[in-house]
C-alpha positions in Angstrom: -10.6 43.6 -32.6 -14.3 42.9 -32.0 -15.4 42.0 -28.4 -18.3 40.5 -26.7 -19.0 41.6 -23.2 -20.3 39.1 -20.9 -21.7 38.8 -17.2 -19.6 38.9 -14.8 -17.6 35.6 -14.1 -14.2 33.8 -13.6 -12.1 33.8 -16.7 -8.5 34.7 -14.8 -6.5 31.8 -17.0 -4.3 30.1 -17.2 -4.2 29.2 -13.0 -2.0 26.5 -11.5 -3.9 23.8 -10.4 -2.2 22.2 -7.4 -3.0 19.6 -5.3 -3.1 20.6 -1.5 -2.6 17.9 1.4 -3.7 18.3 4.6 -4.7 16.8 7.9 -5.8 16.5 11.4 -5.3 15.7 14.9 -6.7 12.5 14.5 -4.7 11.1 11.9 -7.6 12.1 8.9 -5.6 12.9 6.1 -7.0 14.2 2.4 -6.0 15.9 -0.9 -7.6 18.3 -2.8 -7.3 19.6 -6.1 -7.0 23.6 -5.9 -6.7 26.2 -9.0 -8.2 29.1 -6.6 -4.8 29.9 -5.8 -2.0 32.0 -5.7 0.7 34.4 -4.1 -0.5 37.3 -1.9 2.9 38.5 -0.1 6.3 38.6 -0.7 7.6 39.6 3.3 6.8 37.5 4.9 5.9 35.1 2.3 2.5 34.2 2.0 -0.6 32.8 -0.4 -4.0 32.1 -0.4 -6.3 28.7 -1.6 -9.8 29.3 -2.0 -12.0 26.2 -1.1 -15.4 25.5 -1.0 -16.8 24.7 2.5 -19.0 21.0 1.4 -15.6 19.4 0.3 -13.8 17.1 3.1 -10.2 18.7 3.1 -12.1 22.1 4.4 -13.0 21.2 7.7 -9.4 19.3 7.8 -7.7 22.6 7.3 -10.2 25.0 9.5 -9.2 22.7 12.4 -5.8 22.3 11.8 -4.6 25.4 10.4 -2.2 23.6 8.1 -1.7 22.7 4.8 0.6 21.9 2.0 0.6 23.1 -1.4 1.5 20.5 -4.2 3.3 21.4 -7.7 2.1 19.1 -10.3 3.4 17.9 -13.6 2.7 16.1 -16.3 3.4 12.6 -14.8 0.8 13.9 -11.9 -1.3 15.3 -14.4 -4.0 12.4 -13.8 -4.2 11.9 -10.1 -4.5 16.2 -9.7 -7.7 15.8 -11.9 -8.4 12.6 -9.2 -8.5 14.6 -6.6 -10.4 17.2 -7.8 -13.2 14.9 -8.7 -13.8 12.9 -6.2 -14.6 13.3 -2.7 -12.2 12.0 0.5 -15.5 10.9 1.8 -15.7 8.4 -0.3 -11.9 7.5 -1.1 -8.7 7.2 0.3 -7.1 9.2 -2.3 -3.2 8.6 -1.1 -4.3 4.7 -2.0 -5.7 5.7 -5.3 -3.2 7.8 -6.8 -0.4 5.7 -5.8 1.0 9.1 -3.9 2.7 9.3 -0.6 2.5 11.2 1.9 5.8 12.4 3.5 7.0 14.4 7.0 6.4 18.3 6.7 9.4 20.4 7.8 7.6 22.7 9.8 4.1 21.6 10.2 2.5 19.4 12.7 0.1 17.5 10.6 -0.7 18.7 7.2 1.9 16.0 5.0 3.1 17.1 1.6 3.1 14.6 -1.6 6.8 13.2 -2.0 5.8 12.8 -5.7 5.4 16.1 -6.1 8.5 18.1 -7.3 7.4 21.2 -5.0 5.6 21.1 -1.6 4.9 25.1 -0.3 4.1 24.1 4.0 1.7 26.9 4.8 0.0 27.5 8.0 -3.4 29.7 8.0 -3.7 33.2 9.1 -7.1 34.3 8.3 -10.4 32.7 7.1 -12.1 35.1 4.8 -15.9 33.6 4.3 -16.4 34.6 1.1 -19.6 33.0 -0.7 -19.0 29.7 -2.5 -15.7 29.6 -1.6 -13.6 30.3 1.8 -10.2 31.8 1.4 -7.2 30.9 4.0 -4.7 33.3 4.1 -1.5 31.3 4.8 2.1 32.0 5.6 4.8 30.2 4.0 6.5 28.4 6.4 9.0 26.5 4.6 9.4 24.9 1.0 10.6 21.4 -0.1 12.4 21.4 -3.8 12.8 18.1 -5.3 17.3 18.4 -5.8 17.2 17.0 -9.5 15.7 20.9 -10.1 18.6 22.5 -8.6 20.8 23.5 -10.8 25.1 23.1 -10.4 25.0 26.9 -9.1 22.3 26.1 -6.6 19.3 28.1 -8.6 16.2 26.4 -9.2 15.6 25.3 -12.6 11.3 24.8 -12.6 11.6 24.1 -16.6 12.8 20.8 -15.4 10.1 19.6 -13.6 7.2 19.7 -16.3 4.6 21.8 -14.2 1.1 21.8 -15.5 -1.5 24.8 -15.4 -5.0 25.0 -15.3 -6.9 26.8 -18.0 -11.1 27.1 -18.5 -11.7 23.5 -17.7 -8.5 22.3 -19.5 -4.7 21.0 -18.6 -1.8 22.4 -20.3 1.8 21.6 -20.1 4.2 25.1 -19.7 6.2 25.7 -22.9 8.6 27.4 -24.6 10.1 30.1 -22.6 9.5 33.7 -24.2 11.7 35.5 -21.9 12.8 36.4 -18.5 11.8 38.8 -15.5 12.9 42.1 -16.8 14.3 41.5 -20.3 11.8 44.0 -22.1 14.0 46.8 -20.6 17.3 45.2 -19.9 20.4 46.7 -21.5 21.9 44.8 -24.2 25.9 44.2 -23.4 28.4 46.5 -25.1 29.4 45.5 -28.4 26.1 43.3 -28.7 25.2 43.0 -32.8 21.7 44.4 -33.8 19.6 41.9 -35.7 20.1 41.5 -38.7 17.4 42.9 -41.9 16.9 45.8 -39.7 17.7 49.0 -40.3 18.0 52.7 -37.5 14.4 54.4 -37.8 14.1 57.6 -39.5 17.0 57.2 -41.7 16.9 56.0 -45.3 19.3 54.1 -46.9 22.1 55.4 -48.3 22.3 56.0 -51.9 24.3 53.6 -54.0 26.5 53.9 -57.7 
């Protein structure tokens, strides 16, 4: 395999690209599209968004110290480009995208998107300024799950909801699942047949006549 090596840059794809809500004291409320994202901590819970400082829902979140991260899907697909292209400046993106917003369990202000199959409510720990973009470092304070994804044994099925990722300036629909956590060294069960056409290594076939 033949590479080129290029300059240093952001090519960590495919990335979720979520839409994050927030809002202040004063009743300002926005929405922002987000792919600088991601999970940081398992205990206690927490993740990160990366936003630069010129767009509107940054000072919204820097005051409040809330905010609410947004699943997306197919059927979302076009308001999450939306509101990643225009500013809240200029638009009331709520009106827009036909979305509303909807009580937080544990936050104050920020509101999550009832559209939205998954609403993460975060609350900021730690600002780190870090060149075009700011990081907040959030803990997960509680997460809303749409029911129709829960499944009759109460696990949540995602493969329902039609989540969307982000990759080098493109949307993508998730797929076909190729396997689960783990099954690359899971045991097969006793008594499990081996595919077929394939034969132990090392031996040869047995001679026939």
């Amino acid at each position: 395999m033949t590479k080129q090596v290029w300059r240093g840059g952001n090519m960590l794809y495919p990335l979720p690209a979520v839409m994050v809500s927030c809002a202040d004291a004063s009743g300002a409320s926005d929405i922002v599209t987000v792919a600088w994202t991601g999970t940081i901590c398992t205990n206690p819970p927490m993740l990160y968004v990366s936003i630069r400082p010129e767009r509107a829902s940054y000072q919204l979140i820097r005051e409040s110290g809330e905010f609410v991260v947004n699943l997306t899907t197919r059927r979302l697909q076009r308001a999450c480009d939306w509101c990643g292209v225009r500013s809240g400046r200029d638009y009331d993106k709520w009106a827009e995208c036909g979305l509303t917003p909807a009580p937080a369990a544990k936050l104050e202000l920020a509101p999550v998107i009832a559209e939205s199959p998954v609403n993460i409510e975060c609350k900021v720990t730690e600002v780190k300024e870090l060149g075009s973009h700011h990081m907040f470092l959030a803990s997960v304070e509680a997460v809303q799950v749409d029911e129709s994804l829960v499944d009759a044994r109460g696990r949540l099925d995602l493969a329902r909801a039609g989540l969307t990722a982000y990759s080098h300036g493109e949307y993508f629909e998730l797929g076909q699942r190729l396997g689960t956590f783990g099954y690359s060294v899971r045991k097969k069960p006793i008594g499990a047949k081996k595919p077929a056409g394939k034969k132990p290594a090392g031996k040869k076939p047995a001679a026939r006549g």
